[in-house]
Residue frames as qw, qx, qy, qz and C-alpha x, y, z in Angstrom:
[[0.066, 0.511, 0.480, 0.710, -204.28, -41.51, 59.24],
 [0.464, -0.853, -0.237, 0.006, -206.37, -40.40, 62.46],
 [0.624, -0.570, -0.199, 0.496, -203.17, -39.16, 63.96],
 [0.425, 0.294, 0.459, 0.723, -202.29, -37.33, 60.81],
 [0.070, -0.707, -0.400, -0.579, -205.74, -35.20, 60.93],
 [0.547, -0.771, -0.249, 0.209, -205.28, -34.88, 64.79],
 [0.559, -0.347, -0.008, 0.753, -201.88, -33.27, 64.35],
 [0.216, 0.511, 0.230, 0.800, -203.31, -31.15, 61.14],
 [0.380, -0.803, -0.396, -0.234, -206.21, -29.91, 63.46],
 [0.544, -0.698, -0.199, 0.420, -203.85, -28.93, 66.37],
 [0.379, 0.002, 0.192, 0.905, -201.34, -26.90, 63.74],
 [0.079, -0.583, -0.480, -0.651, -204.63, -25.27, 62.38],
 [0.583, -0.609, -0.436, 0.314, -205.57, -24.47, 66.22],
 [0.564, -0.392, 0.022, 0.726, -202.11, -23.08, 66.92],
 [0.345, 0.211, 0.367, 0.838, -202.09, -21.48, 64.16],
 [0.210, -0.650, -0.479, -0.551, -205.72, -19.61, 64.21],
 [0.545, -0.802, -0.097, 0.224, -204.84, -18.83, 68.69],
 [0.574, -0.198, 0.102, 0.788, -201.68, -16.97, 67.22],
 [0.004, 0.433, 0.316, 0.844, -203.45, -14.79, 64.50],
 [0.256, -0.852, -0.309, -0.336, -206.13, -13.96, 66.93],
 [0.524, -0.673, -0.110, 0.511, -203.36, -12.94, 69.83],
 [0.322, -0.010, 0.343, 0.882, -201.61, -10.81, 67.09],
 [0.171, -0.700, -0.378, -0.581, -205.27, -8.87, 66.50],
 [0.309, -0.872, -0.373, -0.074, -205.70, -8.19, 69.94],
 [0.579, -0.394, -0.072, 0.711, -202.36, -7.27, 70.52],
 [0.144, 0.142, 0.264, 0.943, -202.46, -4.79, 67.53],
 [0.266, -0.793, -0.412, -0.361, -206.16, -3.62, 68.74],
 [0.473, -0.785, -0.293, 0.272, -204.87, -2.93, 72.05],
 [0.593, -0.191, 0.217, 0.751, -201.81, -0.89, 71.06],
 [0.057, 0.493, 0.447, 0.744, -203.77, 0.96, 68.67],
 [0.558, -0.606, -0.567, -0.034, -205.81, 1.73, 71.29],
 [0.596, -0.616, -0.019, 0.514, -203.20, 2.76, 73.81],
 [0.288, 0.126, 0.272, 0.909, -201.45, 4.83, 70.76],
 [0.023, 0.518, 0.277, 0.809, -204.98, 6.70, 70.70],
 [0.168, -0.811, -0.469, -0.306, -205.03, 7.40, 73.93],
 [0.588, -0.283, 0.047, 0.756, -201.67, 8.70, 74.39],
 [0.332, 0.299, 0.369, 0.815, -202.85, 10.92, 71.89],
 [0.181, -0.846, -0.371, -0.336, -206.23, 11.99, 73.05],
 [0.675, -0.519, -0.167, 0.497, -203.86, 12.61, 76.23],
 [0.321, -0.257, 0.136, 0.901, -201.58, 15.42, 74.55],
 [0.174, 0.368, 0.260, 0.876, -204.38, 17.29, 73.03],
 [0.526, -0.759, -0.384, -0.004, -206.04, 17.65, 76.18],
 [0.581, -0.602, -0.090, 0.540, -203.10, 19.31, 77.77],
 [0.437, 0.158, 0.357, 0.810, -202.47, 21.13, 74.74],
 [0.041, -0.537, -0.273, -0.797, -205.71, 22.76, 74.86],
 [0.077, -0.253, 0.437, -0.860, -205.44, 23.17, 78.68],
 [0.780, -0.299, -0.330, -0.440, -208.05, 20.65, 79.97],
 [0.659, -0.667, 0.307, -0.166, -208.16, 18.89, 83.05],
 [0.008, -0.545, 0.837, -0.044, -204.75, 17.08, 84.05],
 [0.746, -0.113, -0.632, -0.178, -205.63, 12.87, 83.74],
 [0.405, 0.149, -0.753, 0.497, -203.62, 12.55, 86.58],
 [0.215, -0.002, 0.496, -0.841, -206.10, 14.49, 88.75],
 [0.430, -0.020, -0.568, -0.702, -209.09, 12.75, 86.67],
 [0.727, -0.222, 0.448, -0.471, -211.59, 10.75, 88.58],
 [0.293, -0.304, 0.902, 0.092, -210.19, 7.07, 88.46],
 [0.620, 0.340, -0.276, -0.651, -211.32, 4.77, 85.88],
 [0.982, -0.123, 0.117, -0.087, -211.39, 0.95, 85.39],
 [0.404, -0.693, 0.565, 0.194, -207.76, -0.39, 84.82],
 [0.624, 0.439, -0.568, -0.309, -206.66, -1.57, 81.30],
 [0.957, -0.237, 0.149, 0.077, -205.60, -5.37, 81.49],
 [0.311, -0.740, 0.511, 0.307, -202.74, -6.08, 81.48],
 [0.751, 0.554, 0.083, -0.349, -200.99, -6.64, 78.26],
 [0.777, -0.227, 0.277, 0.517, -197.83, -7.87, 76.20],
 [0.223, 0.946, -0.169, -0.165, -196.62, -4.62, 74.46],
 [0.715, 0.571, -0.336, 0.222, -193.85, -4.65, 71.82],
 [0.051, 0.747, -0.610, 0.261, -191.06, -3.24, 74.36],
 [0.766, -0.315, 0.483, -0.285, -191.96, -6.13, 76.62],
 [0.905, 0.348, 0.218, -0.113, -191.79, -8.58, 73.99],
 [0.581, 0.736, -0.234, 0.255, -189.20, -7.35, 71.98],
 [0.570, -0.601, 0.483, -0.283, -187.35, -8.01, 75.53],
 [0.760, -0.261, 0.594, 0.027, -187.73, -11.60, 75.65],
 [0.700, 0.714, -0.016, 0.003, -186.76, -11.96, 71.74],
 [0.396, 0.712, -0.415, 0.405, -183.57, -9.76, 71.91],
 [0.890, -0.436, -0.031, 0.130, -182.05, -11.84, 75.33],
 [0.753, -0.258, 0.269, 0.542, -178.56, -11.11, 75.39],
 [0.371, 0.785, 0.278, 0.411, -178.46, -8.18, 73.33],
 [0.342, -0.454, -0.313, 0.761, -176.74, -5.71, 74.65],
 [0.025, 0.250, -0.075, -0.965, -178.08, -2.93, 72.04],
 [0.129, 0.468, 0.865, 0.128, -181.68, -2.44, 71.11],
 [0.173, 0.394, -0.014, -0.902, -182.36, 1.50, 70.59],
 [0.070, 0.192, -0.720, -0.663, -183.23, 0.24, 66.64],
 [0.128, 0.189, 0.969, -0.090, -185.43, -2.54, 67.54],
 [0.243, -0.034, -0.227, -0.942, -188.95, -1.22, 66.02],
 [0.334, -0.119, -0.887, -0.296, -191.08, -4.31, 65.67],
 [0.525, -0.319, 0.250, -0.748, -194.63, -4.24, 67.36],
 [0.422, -0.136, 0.848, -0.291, -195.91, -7.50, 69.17],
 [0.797, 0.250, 0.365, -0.411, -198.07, -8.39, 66.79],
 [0.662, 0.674, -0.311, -0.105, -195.92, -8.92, 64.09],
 [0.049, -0.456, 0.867, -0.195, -193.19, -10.86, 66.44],
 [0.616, -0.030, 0.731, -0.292, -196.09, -13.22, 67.13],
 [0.833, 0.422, 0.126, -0.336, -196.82, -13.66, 64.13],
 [0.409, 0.719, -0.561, -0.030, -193.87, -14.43, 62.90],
 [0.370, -0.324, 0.829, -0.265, -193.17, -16.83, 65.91],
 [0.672, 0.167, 0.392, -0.606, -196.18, -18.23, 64.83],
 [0.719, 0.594, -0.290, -0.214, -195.53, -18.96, 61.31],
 [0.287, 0.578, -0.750, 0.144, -191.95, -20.27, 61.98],
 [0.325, -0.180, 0.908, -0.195, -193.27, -23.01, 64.63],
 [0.857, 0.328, 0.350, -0.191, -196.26, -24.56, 62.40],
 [0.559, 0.738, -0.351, -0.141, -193.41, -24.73, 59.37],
 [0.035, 0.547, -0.822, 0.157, -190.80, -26.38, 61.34],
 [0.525, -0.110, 0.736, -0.412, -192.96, -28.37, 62.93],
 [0.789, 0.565, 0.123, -0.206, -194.28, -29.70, 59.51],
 [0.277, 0.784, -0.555, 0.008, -191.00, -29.66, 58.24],
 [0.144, -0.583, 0.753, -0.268, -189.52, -31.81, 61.01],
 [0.661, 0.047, 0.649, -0.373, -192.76, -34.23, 61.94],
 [0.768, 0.436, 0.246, -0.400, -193.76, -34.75, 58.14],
 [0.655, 0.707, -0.256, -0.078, -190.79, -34.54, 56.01],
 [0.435, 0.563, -0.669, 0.215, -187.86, -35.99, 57.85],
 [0.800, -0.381, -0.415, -0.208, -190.42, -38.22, 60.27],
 [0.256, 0.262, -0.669, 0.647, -188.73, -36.97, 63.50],
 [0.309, -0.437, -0.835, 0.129, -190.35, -37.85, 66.42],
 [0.132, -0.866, -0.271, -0.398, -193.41, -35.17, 67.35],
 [0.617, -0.728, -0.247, 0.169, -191.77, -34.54, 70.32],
 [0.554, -0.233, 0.227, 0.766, -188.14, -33.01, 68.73],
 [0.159, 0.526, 0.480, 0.684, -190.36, -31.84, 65.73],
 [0.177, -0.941, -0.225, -0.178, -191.77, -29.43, 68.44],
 [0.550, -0.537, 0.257, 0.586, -188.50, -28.80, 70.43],
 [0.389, 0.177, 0.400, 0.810, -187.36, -27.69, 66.20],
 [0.073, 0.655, 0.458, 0.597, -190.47, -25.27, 65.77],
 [0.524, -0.746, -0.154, 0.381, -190.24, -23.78, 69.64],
 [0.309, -0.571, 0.233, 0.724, -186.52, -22.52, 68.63],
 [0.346, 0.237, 0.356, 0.835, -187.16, -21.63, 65.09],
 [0.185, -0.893, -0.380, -0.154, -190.48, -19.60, 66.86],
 [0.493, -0.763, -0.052, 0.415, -187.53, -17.94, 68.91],
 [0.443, -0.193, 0.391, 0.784, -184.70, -17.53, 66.15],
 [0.233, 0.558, 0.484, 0.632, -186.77, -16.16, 63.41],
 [0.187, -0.961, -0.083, -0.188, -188.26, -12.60, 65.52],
 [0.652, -0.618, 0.078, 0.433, -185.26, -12.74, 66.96],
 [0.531, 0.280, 0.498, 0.625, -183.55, -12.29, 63.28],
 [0.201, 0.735, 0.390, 0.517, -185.71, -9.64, 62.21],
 [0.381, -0.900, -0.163, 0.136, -185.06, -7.85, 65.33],
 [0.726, -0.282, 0.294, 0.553, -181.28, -8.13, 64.40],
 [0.623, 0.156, 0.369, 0.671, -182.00, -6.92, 61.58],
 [0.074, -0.914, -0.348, -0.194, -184.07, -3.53, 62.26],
 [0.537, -0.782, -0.027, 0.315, -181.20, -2.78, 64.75],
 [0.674, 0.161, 0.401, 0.599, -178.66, -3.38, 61.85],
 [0.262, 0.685, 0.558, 0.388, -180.60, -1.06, 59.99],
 [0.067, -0.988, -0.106, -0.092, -180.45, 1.72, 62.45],
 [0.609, -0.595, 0.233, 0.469, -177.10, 1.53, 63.27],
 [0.567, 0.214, 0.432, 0.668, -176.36, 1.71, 59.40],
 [0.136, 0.892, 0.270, 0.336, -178.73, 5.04, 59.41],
 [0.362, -0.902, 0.137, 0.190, -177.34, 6.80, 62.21],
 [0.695, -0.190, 0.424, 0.549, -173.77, 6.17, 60.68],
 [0.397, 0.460, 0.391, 0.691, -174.79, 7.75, 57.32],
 [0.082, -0.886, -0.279, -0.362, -176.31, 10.77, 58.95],
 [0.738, -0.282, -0.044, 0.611, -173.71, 11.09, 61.76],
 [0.528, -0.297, 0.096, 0.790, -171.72, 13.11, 60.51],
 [0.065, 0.616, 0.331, 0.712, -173.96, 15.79, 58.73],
 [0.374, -0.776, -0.457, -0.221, -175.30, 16.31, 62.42],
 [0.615, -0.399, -0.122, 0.669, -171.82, 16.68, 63.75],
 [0.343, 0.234, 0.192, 0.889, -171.11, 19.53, 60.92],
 [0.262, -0.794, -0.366, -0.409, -175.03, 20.92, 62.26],
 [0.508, -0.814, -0.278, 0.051, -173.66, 21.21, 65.54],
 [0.687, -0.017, 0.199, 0.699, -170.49, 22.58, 64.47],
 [0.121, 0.436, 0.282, 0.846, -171.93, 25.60, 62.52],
 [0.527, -0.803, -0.263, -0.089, -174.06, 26.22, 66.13],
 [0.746, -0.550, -0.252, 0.278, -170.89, 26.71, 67.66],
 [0.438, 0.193, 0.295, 0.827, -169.45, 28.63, 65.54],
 [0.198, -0.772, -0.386, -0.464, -172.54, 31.04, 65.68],
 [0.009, -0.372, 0.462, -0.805, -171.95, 31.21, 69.21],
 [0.688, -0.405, -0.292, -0.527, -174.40, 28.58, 70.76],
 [0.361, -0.568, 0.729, -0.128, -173.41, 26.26, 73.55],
 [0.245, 0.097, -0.924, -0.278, -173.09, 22.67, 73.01],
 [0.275, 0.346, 0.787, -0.432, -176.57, 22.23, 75.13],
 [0.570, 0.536, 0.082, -0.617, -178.58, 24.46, 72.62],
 [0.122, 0.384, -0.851, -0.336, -176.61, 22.29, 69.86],
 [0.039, 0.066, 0.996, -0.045, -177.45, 19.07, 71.07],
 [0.354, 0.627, 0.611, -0.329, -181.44, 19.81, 71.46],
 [0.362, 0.636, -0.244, -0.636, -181.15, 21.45, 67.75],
 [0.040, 0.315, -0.921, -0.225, -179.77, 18.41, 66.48],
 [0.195, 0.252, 0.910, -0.265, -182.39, 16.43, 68.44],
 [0.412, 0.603, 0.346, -0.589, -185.31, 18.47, 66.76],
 [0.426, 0.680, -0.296, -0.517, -183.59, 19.15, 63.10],
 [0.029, -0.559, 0.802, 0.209, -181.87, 15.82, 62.47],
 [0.572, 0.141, -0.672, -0.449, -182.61, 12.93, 60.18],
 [0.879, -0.345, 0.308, -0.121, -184.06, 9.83, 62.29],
 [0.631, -0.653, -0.417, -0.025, -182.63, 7.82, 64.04],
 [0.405, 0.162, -0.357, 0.826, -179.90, 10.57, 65.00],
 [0.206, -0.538, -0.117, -0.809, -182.66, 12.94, 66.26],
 [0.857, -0.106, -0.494, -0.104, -183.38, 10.33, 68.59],
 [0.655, -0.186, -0.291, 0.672, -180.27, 9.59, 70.34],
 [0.324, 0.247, -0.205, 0.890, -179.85, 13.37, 70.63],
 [0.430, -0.477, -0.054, -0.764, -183.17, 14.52, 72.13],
 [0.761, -0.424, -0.426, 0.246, -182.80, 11.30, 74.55],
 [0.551, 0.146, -0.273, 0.775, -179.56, 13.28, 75.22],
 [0.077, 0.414, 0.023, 0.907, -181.36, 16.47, 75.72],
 [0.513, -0.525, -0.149, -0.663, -183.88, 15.77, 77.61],
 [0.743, -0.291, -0.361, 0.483, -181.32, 13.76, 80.31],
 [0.332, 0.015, -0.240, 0.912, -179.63, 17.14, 80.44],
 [0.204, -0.451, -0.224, -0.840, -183.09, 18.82, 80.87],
 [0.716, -0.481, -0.507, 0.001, -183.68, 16.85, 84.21],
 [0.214, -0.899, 0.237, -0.301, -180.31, 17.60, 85.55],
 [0.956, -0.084, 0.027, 0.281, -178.13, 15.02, 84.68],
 [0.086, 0.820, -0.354, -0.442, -174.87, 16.69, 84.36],
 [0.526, 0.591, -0.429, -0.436, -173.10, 16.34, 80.85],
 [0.212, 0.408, -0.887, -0.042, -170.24, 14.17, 81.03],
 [0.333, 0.030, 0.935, -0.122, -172.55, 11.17, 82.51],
 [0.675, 0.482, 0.269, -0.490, -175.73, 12.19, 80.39],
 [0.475, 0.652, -0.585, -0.078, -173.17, 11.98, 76.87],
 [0.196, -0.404, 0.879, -0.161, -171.50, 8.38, 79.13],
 [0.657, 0.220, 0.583, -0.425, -175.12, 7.01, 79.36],
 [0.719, 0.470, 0.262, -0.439, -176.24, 7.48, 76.00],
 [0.183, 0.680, -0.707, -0.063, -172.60, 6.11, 74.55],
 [0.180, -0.307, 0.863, -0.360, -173.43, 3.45, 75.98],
 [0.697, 0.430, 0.511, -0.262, -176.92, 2.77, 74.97],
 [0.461, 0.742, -0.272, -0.404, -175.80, 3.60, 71.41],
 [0.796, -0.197, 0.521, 0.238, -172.80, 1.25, 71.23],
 [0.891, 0.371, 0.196, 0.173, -171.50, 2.51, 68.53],
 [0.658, -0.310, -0.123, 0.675, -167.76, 3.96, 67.79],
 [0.182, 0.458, 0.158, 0.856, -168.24, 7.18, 66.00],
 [0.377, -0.748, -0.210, -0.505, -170.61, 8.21, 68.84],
 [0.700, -0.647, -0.110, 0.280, -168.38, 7.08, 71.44],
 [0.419, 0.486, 0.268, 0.719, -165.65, 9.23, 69.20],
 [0.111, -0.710, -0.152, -0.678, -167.74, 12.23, 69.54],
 [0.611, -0.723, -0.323, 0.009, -168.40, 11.78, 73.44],
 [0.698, -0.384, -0.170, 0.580, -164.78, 11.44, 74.44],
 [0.560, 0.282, 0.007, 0.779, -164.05, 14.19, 72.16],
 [0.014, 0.724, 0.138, 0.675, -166.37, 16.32, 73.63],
 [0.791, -0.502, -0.229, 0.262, -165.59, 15.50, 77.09],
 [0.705, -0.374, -0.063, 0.600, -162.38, 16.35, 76.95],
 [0.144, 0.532, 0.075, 0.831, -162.94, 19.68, 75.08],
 [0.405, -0.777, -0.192, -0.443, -165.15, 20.73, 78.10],
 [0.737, -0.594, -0.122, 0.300, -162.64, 19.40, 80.55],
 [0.677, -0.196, 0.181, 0.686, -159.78, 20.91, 79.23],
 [0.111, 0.792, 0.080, -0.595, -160.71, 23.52, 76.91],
 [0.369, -0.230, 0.603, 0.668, -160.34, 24.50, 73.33],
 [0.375, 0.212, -0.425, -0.796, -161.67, 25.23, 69.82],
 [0.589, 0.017, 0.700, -0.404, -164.79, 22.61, 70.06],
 [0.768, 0.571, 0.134, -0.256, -166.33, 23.32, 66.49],
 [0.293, 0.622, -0.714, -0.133, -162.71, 22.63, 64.70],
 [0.167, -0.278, 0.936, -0.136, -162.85, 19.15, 66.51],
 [0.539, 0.415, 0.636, -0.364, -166.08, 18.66, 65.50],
 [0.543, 0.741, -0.249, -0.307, -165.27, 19.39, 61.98],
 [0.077, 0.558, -0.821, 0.095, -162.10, 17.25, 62.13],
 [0.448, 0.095, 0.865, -0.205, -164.18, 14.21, 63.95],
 [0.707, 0.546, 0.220, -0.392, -167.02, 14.38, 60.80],
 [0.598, 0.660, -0.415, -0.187, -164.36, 14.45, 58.15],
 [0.200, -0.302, 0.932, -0.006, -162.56, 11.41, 59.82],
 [0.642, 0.177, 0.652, -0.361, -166.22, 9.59, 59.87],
 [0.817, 0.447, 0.212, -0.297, -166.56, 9.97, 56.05],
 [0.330, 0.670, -0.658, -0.102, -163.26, 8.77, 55.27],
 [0.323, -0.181, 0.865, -0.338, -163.66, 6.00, 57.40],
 [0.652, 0.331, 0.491, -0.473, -167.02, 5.58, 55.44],
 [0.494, 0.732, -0.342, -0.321, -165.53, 5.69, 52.02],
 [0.033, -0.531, 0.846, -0.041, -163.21, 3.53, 53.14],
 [0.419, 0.026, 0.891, -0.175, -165.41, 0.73, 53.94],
 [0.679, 0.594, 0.244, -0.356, -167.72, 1.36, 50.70],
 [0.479, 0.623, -0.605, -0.130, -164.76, 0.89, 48.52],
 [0.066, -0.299, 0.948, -0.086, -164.06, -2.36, 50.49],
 [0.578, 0.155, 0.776, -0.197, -167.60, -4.09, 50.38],
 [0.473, 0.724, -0.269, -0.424, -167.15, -3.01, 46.45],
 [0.015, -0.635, 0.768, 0.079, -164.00, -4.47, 46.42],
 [0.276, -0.072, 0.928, -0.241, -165.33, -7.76, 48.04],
 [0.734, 0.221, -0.086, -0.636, -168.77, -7.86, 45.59],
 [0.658, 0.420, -0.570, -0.255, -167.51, -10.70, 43.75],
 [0.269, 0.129, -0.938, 0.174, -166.70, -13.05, 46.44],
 [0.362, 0.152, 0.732, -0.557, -170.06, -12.31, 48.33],
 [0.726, 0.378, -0.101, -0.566, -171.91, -12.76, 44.97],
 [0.712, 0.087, -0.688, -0.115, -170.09, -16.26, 45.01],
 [0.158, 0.110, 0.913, -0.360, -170.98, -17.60, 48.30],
 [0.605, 0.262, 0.263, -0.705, -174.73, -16.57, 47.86],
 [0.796, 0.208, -0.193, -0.535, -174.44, -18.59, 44.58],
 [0.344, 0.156, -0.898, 0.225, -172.22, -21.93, 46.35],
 [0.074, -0.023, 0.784, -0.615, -174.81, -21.61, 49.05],
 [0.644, 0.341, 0.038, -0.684, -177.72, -21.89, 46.91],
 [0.328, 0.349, -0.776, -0.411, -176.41, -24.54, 44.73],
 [0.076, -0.018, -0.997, 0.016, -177.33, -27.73, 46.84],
 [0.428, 0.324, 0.696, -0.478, -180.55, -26.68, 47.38],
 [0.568, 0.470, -0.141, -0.661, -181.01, -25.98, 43.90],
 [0.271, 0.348, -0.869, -0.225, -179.71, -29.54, 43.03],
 [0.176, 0.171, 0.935, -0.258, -182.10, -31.24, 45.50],
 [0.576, 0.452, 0.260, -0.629, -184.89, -29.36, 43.80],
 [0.635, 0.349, -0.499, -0.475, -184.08, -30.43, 40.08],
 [0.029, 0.253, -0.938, 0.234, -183.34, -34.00, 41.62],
 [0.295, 0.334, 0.824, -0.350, -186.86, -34.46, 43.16],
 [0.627, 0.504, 0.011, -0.594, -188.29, -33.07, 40.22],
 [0.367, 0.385, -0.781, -0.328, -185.95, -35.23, 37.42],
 [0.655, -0.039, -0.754, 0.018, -185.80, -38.70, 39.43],
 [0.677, -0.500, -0.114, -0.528, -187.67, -38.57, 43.08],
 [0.964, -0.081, -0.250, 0.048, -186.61, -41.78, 43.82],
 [0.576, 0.384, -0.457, 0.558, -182.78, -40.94, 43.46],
 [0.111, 0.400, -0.594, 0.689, -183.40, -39.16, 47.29],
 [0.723, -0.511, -0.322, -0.334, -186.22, -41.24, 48.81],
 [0.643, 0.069, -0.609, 0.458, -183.02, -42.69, 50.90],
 [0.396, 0.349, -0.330, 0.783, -182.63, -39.70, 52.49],
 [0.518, -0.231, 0.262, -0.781, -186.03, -39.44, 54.33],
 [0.819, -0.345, -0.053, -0.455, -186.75, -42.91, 54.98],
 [0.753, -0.022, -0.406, 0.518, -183.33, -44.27, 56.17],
 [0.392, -0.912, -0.062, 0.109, -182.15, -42.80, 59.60],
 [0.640, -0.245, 0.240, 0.687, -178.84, -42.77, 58.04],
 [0.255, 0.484, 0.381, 0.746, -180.10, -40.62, 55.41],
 [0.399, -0.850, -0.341, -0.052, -181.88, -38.52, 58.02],
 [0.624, -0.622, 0.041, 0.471, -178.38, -37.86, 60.00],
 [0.491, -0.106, 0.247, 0.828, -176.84, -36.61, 56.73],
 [0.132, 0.802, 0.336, 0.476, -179.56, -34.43, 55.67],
 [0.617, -0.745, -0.211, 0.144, -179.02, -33.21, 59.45],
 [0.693, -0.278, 0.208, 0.632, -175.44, -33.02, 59.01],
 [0.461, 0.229, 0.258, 0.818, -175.52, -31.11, 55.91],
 [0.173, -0.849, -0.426, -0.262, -178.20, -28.68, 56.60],
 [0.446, -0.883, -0.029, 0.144, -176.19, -27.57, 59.73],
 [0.651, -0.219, 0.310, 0.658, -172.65, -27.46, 57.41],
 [0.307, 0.651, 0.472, 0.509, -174.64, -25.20, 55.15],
 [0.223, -0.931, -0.230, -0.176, -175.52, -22.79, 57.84],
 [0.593, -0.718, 0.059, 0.360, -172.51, -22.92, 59.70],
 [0.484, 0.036, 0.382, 0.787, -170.30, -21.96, 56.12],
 [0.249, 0.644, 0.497, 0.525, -172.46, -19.88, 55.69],
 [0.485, -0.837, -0.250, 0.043, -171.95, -17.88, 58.75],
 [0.688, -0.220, 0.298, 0.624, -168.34, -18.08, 58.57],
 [0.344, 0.524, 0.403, 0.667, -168.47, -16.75, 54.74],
 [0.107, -0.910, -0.238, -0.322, -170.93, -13.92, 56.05],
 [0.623, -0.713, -0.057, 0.317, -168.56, -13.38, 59.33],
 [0.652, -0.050, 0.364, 0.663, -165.50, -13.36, 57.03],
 [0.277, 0.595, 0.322, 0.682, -167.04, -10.92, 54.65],
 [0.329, -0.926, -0.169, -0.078, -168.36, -8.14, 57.71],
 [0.694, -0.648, 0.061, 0.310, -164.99, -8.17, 58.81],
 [0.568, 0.012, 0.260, 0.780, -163.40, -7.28, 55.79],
 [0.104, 0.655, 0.444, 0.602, -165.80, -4.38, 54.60],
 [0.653, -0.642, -0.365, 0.169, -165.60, -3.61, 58.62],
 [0.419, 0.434, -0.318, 0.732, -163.27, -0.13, 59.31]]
């Protein structure tokens, strides 16, 4: 019983040295957001340069989102999308190791020492997730808008702009996150990158094919020569056939991803009416270590059909 209240007390701790690092993180950020700001309306209204300002104490050093959102997204190779601000990764971390760790230590009496080793990596997988999925998210915008910005920079060329005034129209007039990627673009070529590597780079950070598409295509109009806006009309109307295409397939496929969701729900809805009907019927399963290995077992056959299923279904709805 003592060890019981010692372990609540240390979750309650953990828990109460996470929410306050998630306040100061979001105080300091706020912060630093207003005085990035006070910064540009000083130079707007022509006040003294900071740089030249008489020196001031040094902020401390902090963990800012980009930083963070770093060690999260490891192995990532794209992360333009990624939005999330540190406080909200820690919290999350936060949440996800007192849960596991309750999860693991209380309900399936694994020793404290794995039960943390479980709430460590679900403190890593779970921001990690949401980061996945913000990035998802932009990659799915910039796809749908895509190709309205290609036809914007199409009817620029047609006018009689070049493709530089284009691209930094795009970057100013275009939905996020295309406006984005193009005013990065613009403001590489406003250093004095030349094209072809500025348009290589940001192919590259992008990662995705309709923008690597658009690079080569415009590459090789500038190397070679030709009607640019026709190809740029031609590349847009490929993108939303290509899009059509894959909305009529994850149509198509409704019906088999509306039956995994409900096969992959089932067993947990059976263990719920179970411990509600007859309790007993699964004491086995948490106080035998044989019953322990097969919750184990199935838990990680759930996730891993379910990955499959999900893999199986991206690839078909995938053009």
């Amino acid at each position: 019983m003592l060890l019981t209240l010692i372990l609540a007390l240390v979750l309650l701790l953990a828990a109460a040295t996470v929410l306050f690092l998630a306040l100061v993180v979001s105080r300091r950020s706020r912060r630093a957001l207003e005085n990035r700001v006070d910064l540009v309306f000083a130079a707007a209204k022509g006040e003294e340069d900071p740089a030249f300002a008489p020196a001031k104490d040094p902020p401390p050093l902090t963990l800012t989102g980009e930083r963070l959102r770093g060690i999260f997204a490891v192995w990532i190779a794209h992360r333009w999308g990624m939005r999330a601000d540190a406080a909200k990764l820690l919290l999350l971390a936060g949440v996800a190791l007192i849960v596991f760790w309750l999860a693991a230590a209380w309900l399936l009496h694994l020793p404290y020492g794995l039960a943390a080793l479980a709430g460590f990596a679900a403190s890593f997988v779970l921001p990690r997730l949401v980061l996945l999925r913000e990035q998802g998210r932009a990659e799915k915008q910039f796809t749908n808008f895509f190709p309205d910005a290609i036809d914007m920079g199409g009817r620029m060329l047609r006018a009689g702009l070049p493709i530089s005034s284009a691209i930094r129209t795009i970057g100013a007039e275009a939905p996020p996150p295309v406006n984005g990627v193009f005013k990065s673009l613009g403001d590489q070529l406003d250093i004095g990158i030349p094209f072809e590597e500025a348009l290589a780079a940001t192919a590259e950070r992008v990662g995705l094919p309709d923008f690597r598409f658009f690079s080569v295509a415009v590459g090789l109009q500038r190397a070679t020569g030709g009607n640019l806006a026709t190809t740029l009309e031609i590349l847009s109307d490929i993108m939303r056939k290509r899009r059509a295409v894959g909305l009529k397939a994850q149509a198509t496929t409704a019906e088999v991803r509306v039956s995994a969701y409900i096969l992959g729900s089932m067993p947990f809805f059976v263990t719920a009416v179970l411990l509600l009907v007859q309790p007993a019927y699964l004491t086995p399963l948490l106080t035998d270590p044989r019953g322990k290995f097969i919750v184990g077992a199935a838990i990680v056959s759930l996730l891993m059909g379910f990955l499959i299923m999900r893999r199986m279904m991206e690839r078909a709805v995938r053009v």
